[in-house]
C-alpha positions as CSV (number, residue, x, y, z in Angstrom):
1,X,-5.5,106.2,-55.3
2,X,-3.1,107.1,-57.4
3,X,-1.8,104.2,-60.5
4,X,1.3,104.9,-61.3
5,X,3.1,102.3,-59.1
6,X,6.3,102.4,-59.4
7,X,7.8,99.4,-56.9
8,X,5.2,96.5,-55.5
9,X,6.6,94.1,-53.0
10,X,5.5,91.8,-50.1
11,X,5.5,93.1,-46.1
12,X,4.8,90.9,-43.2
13,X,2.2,92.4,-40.6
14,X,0.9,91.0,-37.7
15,X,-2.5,90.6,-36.9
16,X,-3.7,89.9,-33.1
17,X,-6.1,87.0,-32.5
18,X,-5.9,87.9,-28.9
19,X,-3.8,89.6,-26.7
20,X,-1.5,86.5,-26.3
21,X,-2.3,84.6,-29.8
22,X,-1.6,86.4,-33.1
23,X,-0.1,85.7,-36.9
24,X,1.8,87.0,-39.6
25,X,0.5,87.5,-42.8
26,X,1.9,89.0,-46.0
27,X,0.4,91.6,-47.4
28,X,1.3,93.6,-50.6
29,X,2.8,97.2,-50.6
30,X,2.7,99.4,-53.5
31,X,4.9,102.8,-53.5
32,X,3.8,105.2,-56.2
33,X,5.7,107.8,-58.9
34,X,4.3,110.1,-56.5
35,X,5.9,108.7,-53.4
36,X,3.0,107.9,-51.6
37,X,2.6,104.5,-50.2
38,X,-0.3,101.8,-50.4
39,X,-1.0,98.7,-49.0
40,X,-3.5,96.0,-49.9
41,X,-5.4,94.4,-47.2
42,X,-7.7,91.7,-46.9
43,X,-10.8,92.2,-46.3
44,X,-11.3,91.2,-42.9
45,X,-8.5,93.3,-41.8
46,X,-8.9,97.1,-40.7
47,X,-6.6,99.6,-41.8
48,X,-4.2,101.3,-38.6
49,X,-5.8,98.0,-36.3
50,X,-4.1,95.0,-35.4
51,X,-7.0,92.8,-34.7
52,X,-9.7,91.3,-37.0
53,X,-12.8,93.2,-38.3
54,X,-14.6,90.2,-36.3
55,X,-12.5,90.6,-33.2
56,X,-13.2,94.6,-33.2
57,X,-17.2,94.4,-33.5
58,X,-17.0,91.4,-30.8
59,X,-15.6,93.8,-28.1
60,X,-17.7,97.0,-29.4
61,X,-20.9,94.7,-29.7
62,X,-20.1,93.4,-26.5
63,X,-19.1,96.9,-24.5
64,X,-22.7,98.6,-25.6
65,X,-24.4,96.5,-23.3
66,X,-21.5,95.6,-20.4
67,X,-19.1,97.1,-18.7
68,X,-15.3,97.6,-20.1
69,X,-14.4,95.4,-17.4
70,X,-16.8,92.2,-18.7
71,X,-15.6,92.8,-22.2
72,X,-12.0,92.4,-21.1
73,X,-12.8,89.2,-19.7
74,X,-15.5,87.9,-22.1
75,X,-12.8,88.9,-24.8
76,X,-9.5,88.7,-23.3
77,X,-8.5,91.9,-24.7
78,X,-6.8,94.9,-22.7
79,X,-9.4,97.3,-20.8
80,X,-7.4,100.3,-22.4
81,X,-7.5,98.6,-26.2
82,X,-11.7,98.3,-25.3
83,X,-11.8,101.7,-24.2
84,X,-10.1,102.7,-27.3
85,X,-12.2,101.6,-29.9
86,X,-15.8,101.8,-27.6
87,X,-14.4,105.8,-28.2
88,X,-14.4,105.5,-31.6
89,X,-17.4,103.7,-32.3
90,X,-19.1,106.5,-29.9
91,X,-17.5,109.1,-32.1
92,X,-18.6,108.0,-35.3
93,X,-22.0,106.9,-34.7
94,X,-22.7,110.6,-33.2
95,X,-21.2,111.9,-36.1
96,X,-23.4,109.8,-38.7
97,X,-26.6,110.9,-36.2
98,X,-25.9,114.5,-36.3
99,X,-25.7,114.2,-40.2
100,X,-28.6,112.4,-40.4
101,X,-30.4,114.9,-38.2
């Protein structure tokens, strides 16, 4: 990450509780010399997601062992959103066992 910020200000983003429930927080923005563009999160969010670290792993934890369609309503979330991210999880956990291999 480059240090030479040249402009820090606040944004709002919203983060999804649920698919019906969500809030805004402020997060800060940095835009360097360089013209690239950072943003400080907290911890429990994830970068490019919407929802909470916690609400993420829920679904992921919950979609190993169920179907897509007893996540979505275990969890509320949309069937497409679960699909999404139980992708991704598949994805990176072969990755990390063919490196491991």
């Amino acid at each position: 990450m480059c240090k030479n910020s040249s402009a820090v200000h606040t944004v709002s983003r919203y983060i999804y509780i649920s698919e019906t429930i969500h809030c805004v927080i402020q997060v800060v923005r940095m835009i360097c010399t360089c013209e690239k563009t950072f943003v400080v999160l907290p911890p429990q969010i994830v970068p490019f997601k919407r929802y909470l670290l916690a609400k993420v792993l829920q679904a992921i934890r919950i979609a190993v062992h169920q179907t897509i369609y007893q996540v979505n309503k275990i969890t509320g979330l949309a069937s497409r959103l679960i699909c999404y991210w139980y992708q991704q999880y598949r994805q990176w956990h072969q990755t990390i066992i063919t490196v491991q291999d």
